[in-house]
LORO-77914 format. One record per residue (C-alpha): x, y, z; residue in one letter. Coordinates in Angstrom, 3 decimals. Each point is the difference from the previous one (the first is absolute). Layout:
# LORO-77914
((X,Y,Z),"A")
...
This chain:
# LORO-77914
((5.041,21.645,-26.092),"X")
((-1.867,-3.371,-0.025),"X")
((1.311,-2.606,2.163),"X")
((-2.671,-2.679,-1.134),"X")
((-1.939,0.044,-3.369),"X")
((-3.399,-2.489,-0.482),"X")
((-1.477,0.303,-3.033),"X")
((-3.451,-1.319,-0.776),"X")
((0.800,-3.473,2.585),"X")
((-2.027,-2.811,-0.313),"X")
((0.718,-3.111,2.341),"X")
((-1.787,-3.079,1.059),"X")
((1.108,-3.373,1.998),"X")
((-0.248,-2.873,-1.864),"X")
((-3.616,-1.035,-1.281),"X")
((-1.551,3.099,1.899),"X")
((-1.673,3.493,-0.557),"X")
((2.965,2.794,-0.299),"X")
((1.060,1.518,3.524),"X")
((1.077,3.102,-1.814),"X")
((-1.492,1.165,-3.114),"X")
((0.973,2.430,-2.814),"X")
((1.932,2.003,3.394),"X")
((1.981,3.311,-0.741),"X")
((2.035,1.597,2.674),"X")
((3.515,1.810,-0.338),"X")
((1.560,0.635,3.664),"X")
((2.506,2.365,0.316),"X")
((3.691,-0.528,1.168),"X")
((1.070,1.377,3.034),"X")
((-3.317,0.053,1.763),"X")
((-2.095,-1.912,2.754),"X")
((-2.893,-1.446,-1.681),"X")
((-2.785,-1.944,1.526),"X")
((-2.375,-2.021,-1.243),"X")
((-3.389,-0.981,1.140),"X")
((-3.094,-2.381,-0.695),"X")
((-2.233,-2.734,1.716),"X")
((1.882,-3.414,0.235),"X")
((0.540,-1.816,-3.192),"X")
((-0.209,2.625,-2.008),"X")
((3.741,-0.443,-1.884),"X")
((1.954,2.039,2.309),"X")
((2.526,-2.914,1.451),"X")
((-0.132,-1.241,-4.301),"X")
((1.396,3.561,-1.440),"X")
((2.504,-0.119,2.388),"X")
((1.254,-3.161,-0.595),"X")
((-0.400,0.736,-4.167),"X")
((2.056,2.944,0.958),"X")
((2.383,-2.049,1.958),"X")
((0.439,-2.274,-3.426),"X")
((-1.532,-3.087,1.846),"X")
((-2.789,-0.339,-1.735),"X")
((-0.704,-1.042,-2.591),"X")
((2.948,-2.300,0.495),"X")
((-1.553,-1.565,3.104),"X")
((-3.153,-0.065,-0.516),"X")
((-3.377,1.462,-1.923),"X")
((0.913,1.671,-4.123),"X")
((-0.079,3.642,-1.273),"X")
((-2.691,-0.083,-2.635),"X")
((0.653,3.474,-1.004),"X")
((2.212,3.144,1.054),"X")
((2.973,0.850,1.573),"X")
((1.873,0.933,3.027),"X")
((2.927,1.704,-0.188),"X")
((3.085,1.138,1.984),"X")
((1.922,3.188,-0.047),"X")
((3.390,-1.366,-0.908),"X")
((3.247,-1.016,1.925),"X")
((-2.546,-0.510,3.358),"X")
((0.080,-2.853,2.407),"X")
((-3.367,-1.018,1.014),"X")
((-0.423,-1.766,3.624),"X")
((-3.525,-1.264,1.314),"X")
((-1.586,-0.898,3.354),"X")
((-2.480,-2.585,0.240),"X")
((-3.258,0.173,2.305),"X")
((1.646,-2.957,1.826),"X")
((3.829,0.906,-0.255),"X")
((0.532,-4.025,1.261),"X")
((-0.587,-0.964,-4.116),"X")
((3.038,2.355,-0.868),"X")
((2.945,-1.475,2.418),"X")
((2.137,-2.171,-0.958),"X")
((2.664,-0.911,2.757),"X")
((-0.642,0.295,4.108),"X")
((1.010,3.000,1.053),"X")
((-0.308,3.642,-0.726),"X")
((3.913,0.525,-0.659),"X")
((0.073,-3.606,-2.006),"X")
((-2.675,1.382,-2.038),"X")
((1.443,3.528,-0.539),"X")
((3.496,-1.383,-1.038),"X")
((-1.741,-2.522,-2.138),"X")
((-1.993,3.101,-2.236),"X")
((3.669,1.534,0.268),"X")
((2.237,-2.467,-1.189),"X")
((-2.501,-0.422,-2.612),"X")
((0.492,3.098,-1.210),"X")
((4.001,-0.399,-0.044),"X")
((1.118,2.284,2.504),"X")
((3.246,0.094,1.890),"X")
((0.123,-1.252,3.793),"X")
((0.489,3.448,1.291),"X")
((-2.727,1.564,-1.861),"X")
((-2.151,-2.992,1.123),"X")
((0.843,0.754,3.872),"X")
((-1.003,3.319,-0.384),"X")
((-3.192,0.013,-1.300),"X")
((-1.016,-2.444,2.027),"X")
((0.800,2.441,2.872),"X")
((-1.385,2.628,-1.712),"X")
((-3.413,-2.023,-0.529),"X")
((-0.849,-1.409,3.135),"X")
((1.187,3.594,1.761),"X")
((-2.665,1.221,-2.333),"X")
((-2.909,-2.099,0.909),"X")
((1.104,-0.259,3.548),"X")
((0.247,-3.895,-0.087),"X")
((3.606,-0.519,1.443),"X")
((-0.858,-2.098,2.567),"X")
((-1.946,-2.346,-2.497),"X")
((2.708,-0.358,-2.380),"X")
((1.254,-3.885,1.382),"X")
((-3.439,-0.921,0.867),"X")
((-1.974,-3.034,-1.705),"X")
((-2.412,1.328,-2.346),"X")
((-2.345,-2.981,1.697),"X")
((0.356,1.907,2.994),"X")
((-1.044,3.688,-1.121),"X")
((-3.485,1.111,-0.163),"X")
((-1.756,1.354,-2.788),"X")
((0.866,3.625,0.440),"X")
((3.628,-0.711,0.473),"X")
((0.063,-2.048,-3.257),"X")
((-1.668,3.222,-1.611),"X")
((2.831,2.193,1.294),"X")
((2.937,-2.727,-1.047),"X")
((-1.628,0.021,-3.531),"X")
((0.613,3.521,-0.440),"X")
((3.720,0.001,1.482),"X")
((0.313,-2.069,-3.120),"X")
((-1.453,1.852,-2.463),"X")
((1.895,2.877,1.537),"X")
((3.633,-1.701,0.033),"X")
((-0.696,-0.781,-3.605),"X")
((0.236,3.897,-0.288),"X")
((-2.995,-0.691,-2.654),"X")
((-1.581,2.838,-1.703),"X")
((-3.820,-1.196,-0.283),"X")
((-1.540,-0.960,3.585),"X")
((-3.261,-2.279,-0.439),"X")
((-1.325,-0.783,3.562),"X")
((-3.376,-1.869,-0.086),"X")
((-2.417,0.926,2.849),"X")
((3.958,-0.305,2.155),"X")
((-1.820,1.535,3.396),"X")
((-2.908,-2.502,0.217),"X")
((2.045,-2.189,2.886),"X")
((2.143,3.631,1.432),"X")
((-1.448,1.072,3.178),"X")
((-1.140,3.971,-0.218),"X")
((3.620,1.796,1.440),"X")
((2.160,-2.596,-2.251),"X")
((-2.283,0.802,-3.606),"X")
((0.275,3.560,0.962),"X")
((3.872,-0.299,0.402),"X")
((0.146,-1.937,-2.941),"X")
((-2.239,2.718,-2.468),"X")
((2.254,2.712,1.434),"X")
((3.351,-2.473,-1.155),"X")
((-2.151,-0.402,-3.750),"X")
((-0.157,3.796,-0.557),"X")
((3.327,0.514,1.222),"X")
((1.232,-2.503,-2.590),"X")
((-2.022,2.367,-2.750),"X")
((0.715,2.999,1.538),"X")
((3.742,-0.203,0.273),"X")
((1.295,-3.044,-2.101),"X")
((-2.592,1.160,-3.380),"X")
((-2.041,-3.924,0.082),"X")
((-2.791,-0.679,-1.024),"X")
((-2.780,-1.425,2.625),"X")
((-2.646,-1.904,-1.076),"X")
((-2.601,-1.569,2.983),"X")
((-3.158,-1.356,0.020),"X")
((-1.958,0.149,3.005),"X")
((-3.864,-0.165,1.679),"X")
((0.939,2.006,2.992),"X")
((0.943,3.377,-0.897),"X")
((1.008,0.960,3.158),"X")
((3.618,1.835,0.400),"X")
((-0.336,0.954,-3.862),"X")
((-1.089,3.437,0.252),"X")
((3.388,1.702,-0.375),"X")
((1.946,-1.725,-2.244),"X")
((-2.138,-1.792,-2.750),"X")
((0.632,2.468,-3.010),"X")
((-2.329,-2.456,-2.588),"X")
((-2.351,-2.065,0.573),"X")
((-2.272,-2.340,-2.408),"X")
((-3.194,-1.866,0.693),"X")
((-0.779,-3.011,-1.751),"X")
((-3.749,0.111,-1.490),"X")
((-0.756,-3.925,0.054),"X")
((-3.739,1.487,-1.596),"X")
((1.243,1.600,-3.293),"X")
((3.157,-1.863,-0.070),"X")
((2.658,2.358,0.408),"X")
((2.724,1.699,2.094),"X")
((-1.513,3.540,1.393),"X")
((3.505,3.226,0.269),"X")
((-2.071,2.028,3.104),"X")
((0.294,3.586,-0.382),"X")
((1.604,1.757,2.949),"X")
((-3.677,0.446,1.474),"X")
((-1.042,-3.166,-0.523),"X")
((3.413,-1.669,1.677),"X")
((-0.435,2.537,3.049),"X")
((-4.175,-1.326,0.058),"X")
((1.220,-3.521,0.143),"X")
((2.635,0.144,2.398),"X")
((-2.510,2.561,2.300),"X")
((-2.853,-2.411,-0.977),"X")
((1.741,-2.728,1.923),"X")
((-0.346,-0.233,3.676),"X")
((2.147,-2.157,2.295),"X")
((-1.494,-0.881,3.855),"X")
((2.343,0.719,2.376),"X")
((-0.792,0.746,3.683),"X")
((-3.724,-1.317,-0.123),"X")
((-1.657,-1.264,3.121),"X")
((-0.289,-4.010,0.648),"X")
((-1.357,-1.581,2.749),"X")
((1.839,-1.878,2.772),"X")
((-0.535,-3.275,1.245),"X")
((-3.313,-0.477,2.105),"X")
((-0.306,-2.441,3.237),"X")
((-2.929,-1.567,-2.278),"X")
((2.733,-1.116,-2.577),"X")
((0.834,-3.791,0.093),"X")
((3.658,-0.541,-0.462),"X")
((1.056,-2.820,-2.929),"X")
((3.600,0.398,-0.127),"X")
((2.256,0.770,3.150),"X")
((3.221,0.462,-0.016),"X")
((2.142,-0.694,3.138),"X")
((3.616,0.790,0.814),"X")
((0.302,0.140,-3.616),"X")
((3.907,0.106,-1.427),"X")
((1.079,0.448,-3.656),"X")
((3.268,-0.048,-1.151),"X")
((1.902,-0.024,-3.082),"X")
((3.708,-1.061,0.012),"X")
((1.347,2.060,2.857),"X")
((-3.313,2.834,-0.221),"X")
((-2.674,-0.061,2.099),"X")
((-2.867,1.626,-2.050),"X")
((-3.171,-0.897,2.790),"X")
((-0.007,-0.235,3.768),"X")
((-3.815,-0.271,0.965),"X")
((-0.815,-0.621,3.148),"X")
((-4.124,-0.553,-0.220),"X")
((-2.098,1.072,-2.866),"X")
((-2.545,-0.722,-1.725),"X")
((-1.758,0.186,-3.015),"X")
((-4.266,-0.133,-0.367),"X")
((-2.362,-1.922,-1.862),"X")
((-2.281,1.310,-2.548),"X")
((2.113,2.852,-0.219),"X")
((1.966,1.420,-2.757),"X")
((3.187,1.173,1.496),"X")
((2.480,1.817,-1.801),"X")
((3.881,0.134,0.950),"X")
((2.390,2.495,-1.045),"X")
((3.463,0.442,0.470),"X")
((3.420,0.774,-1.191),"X")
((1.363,-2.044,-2.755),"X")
((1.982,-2.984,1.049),"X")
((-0.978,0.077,3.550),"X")
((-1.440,-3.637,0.236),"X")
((-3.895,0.849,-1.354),"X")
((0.234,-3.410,-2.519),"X")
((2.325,-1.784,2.286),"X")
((-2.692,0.411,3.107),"X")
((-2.508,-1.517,-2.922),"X")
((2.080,-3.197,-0.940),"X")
((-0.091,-0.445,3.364),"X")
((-3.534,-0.146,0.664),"X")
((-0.535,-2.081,-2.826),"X")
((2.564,-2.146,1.278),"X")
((2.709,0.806,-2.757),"X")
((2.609,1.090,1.890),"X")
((1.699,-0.681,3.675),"X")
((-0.765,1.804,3.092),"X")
((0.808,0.039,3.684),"X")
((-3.359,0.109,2.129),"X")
((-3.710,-0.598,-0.402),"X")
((-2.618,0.298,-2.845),"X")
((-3.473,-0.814,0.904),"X")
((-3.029,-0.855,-2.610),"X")
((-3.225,0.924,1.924),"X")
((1.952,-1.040,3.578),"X")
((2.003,-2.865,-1.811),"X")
((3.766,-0.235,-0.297),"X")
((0.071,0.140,-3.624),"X")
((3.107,-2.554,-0.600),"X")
((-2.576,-2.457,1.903),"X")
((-2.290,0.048,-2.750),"X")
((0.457,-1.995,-2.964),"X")
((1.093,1.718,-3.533),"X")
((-2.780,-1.457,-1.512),"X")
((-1.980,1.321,2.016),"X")
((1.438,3.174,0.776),"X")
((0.822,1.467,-3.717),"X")
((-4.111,-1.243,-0.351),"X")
((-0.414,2.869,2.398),"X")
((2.351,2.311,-0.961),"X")
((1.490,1.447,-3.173),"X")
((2.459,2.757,-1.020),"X")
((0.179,1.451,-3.385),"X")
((3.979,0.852,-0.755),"X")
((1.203,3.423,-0.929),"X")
((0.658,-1.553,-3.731),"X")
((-3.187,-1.106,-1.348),"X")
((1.871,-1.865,-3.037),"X")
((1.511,-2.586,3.195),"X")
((-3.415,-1.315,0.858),"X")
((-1.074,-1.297,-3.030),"X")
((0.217,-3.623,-0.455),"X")
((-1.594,-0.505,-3.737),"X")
((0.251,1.545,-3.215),"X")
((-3.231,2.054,-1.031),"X")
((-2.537,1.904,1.933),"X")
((-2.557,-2.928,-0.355),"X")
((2.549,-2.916,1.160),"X")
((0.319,2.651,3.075),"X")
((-3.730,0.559,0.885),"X")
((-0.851,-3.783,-0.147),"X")
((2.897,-0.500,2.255),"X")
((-1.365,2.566,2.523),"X")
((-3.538,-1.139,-0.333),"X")
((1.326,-3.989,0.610),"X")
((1.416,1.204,3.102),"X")
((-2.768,2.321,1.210),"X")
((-1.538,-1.128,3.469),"X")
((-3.058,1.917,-0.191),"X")
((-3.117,0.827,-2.418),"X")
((0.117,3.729,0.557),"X")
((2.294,0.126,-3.835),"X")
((-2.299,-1.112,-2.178),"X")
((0.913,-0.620,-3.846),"X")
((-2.466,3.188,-0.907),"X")
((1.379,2.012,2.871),"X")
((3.211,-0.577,-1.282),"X")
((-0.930,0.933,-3.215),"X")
((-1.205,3.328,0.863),"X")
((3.189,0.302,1.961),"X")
((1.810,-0.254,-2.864),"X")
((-1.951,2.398,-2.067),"X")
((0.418,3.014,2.931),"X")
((3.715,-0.751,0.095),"X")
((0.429,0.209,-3.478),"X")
((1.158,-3.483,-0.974),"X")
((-3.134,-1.227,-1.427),"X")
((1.243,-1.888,-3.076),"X")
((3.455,-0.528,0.934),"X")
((-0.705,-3.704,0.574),"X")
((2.617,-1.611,-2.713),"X")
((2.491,2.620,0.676),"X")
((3.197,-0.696,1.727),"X")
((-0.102,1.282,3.634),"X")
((3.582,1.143,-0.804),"X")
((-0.895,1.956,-2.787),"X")
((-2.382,2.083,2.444),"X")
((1.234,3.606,0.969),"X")
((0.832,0.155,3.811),"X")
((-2.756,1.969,0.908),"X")
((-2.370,-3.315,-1.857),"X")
((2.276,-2.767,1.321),"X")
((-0.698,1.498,3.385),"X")
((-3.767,0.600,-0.298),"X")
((0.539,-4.152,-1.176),"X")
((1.648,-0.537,2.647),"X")
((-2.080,1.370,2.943),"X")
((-3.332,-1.274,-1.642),"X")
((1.432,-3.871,0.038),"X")
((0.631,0.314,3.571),"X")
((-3.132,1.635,1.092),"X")
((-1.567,-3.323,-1.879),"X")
((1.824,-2.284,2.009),"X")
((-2.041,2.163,2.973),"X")
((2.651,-0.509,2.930),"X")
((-1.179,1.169,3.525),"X")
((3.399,2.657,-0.069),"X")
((1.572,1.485,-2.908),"X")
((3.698,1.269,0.120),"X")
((0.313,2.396,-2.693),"X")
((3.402,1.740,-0.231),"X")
((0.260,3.119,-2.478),"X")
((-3.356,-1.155,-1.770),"X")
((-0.585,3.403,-1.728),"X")
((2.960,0.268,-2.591),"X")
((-0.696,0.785,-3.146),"X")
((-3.755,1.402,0.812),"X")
((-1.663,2.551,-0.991),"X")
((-2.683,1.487,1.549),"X")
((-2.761,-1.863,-1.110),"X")
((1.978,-3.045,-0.105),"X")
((0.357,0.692,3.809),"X")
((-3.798,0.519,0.580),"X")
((-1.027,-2.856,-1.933),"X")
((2.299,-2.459,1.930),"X")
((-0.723,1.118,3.531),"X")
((-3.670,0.433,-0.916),"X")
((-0.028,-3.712,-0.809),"X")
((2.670,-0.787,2.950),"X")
((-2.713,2.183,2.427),"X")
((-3.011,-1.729,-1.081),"X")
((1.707,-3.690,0.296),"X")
((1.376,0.922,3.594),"X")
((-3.241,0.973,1.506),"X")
((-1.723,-2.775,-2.037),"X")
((2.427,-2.794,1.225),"X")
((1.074,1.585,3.083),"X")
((3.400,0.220,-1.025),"X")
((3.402,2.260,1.550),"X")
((2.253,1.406,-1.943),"X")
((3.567,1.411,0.830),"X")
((1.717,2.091,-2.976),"X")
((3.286,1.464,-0.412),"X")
((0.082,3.444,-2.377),"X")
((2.067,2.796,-0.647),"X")
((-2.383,1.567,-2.402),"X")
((-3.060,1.774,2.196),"X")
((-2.173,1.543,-2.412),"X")
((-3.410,-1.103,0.654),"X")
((0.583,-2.146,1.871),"X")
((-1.615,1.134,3.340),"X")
((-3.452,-0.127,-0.526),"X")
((0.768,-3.952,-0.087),"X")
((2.443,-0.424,2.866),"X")
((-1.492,-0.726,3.594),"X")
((3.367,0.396,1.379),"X")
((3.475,1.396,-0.351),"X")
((2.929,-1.880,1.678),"X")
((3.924,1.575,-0.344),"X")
((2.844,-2.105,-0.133),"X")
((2.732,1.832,1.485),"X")
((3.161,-0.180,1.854),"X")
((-0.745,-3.800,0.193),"X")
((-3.456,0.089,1.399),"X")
((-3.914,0.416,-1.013),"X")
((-2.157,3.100,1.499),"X")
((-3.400,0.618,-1.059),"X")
((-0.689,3.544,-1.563),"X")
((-2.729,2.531,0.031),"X")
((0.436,1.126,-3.523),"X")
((1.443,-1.458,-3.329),"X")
C-alpha cells in the first residue's frame, strides 16, 4: 500500500526557478525509506509539502499532487528541531501536541512516559530547551512525534547534531517503530552510515534531469556500500614545535547544579585544525561560549598568554569568532547580498577579495542566490552562507560548532578546501565541534575528546 503519493510535482519559492520539477514518487506504507541528494536539491521542501506546510508557508505548487493514504497523522522533524518547539521544556512541549489533540489526562501521562522511555531522554524531560544541545533537541523532537502516536514519521537529516552511539540508538528505535508498530519512516540524510539494515527504499534525487530516482535493490545496496565513513584513522599529536593560542587553566563549567568540565591545563594550537568529539550534551558548545566569552566560568582563559576577560570585546570578538550550531541565528539581514556586504564591511584583511568571493560562491553552489532570502536557503546552503561570511571577516581563530550539517560530500570538500587554503594563507586556527566524521580526516591536524569532563588528545579520529 502507498503511504505517500506525488504525482508529476512542480514547486518553486517565490520569484525563483522550481526546487522540484515535474517529481513522481509513491512510497510505500509501512516501510523505512530514505532519501538522498546533494544539498538543496528539494529534499527538506517534499517533506515539508508532505507535511502540508507548504505551500501554505511559503513557495506555490505549479502543477501536481501529493497525496496521503487516508485516516494518517503526519509528524515532521526539522534539520534544526529549535524552529518546531513551542513551550520550554520537553514535557511542556509533549503535553502541549497532546492536549492539542484532545486527549484525557491519563492518556496524556502515559505517553509521555512511554515517549521519553523510548528515546531514553528521562532525565531531560524538566530541562530548558535553552539548555540542551543539538542532539538532545533531535532526540526530544522525536519523543514528540512519537507521543503523538502519528502514523507518518518525516525526520529531516535528524542525526546531523547526534553523536555516533546516540544516532545508532536512535535508527535502531526508527525501525523498531516500523517493525513493530506498522509506521511509516521517511529520512533524509548525507551520511548513510547505520542504514545498512533497516532502510527497505530508498530514492535519490537527480537535481540533473529533474526528478526523484526509486534505486533498485542493487543500486540501494551500491549506494549505501559506496559510502565510506572514517573511523579509527591516524592523527597526529601535539608537537613541542606547536605554539599554544588558547590555554585553558583550572577550567570549571557548570550548569545549574552539573558540572560538565573540570580542566586542569590544556591547550589548544595555532594554525591547527583541531577537531573535538564527544558525547552529546557533555559541555562541547558550552566550553565554546566560553571561549568566546558567552558564557561564565570559574578559572583562566588565555589569548596567546593573555587572560582573555582582560582584553577588550572589541577587540577580542575582532580576533575571534564562532559560527553557532543554527546557521539561521547568525544572520543579521535579509538576502544573501545584504549578508556578504555585511561580512565584507567588517573584513580586517585583503586576503577575500570581491572575485575570490565570487568564485567561492560558484564552488559552493550559491552563485546567483544574491536576492534570495537567506531564510529561504536549505540548511545545508544557509550553512555553506554561513561559514563563507565568517571566513570573510578573516578572524585569527574560528569556533565552529557542528559546521557540517546538512553537507554532502562535495559540499564538505568544497568548504574545507576553501577553509584549508584561507588558514594556511592567513595563518589562521581553527577548533570544530562534529559528530559527523566522514571525510573529515584528511583535513583535521588534531583530534581532541571531551569526556568525563576533560580534553585528551587522540591518535586517531
Amino acid at each position: 500500500m502507498t503511504a505517500i503519493s506525488v504525482s508529476h510535482l512542480t514547486f518553486e519559492y517565490d520569484d525563483q526557478l522550481p526546487t522540484i520539477e515535474d517529481a513522481t514518487v509513491n512510497i510505500p506504507s509501512s516501510k523505512f525509506s530514505l532519501l538522498v541528494g546533494p544539498s538543496g536539491c528539494g529534499k527538506s521542501t517534499l517533506l515539508k509539502i508532505i507535511a502540508n506546510l507548504y505551500p501554505d508557508f511559503g513557495g506555490t505548487i505549479s502543477s501536481g499532487s501529493v497525496k496521503i493514504e487516508p485516516n494518517q497523522r503526519v509528524a515532521m522533524m526539522f534539520q534544526d528541531p529549535s524552529q518546531q518547539f513551542t513551550l520550554d521544556t520537553p514535557r511542556h512541549e509533549i503535553i502541549f501536541a497532546l492536549e492539542n489533540l484532545r486527549l484525557d489526562h491519563d492518556t496524556i501521562d502515559q505517553r509521555i512516559q512511554d515517549a521519553l522511555n523510548f528515546c531514553n531522554i528521562e532525565s531531560l524531560a524538566d530541562r530548558q530547551f535553552g539548555t540542551l544541545s543539538g542532539g538532545e533537541k533531535q532526540k526530544c523532537a522525536l519523543a514528540v512525534m512519537i507521543a503523538m502516536n502519528s502514523d507518518i514519521f518525516l525526520l529531516d537529516e535528524p542525526f546531523a547534531s547526534v553523536d555516533p552511539q546516540s544516532r545508532n540508538q536512535l535508527i535502531e528505535r526508527l525501525a523498531v517503530l516500523k517493525d513493530q508498530y506498522n509506521k511509516t519512516i521517511v529520512v533524509t540524510d548525507h551520511d548513510l552510515t547505520g542504514y545498512e539494515e533497516v532502510v527497505d527504499e530508498m530514492y535519490r534525487f537527480d537535481v540533473i534531469r529533474h526528478r526523484i530516482e526509486h534505486l533498485s535493490e542493487d543500486e540501494k545496496h551500491k549506494v549505501l556500500a559506496d559510502h565510506f565513513s572514517i573511523h579509527h584513522v591516524p592523527v597526529t599529536l601535539p608537537s613541542d614545535q606547536e605554539h599554544s593560542v588558547i590555554e585553558l587553566r583550572n577550567l570549571q563549567l557548570t550548569r545549574g547544579t552539573t558540572t560538565l568540565a573540570d580542566i586542569d591545563s590544556f591547550n589548544f594550537y595555532d594554525q591547527q585544525i583541531t577537531l573535538i568529539t564527544g558525547q552529546n550534551g557533555i559541555g562541547k558548545s558550552t566550553l565554546f561560549s566560553a571561549i568566546a566569552k558567552l558564557f561564565n566560568y570559574k578559572g583562566v582563559i588565555t589569548l596567546n598568554h593573555t587572560n582573555i576577560q582582560k582584553i577588550r570585546p572589541a577587540k577580542y570578538h575582532q580576533q575571534i569568532a564562532m559560527v553557532f550550531q543554527e546557521a539561521a541565528s547568525q544572520f543579521v539581514d535579509v538576502t544573501v547580498n545584504e549578508e556578504l556586504e555585511l561580512s565584507k564591511k567588517h573584513r580586517l584583511s585583503n586576503y577575500f577579495s570581491d572575485q575570490m568571493i565570487n568564485d567561492a560562491l560558484n564552488s559552493l553552489g550559491l552563485s546567483g542566490f544574491g536576492e534570495r532570502v537567506v531564510y529561504s536557503l536549505s540548511q545545508g546552503q544557509q550553512k555553506k552562507l554561513q561559514i563563507l561570511l565568517m571566513l570573510i571577516i578573516s578572524p585569527s581563530i574560528l569556533l565552529l560548532d557542528e559546521p557540517l550539517t546538512g553537507l554532502d560530500e562535495k559540499s564538505i570538500t568544497g568548504i574545507f578546501d576553501i577553509l584549508k587554503k584561507s588558514c594556511e594563507a592567513q595563518h589562521q586556527t581553527v577548533i570544530m565541534i562534529s559528530h559527523q566524521l566522514t571525510k573529515l580526516s584528511q583535513w583535521v591536524d588534531h583530534h581532541v575528546l571531551f569526556s568525563n569532563q576533560t580534553l585528551t588528545y587522540q591518535e586517531v579520529i
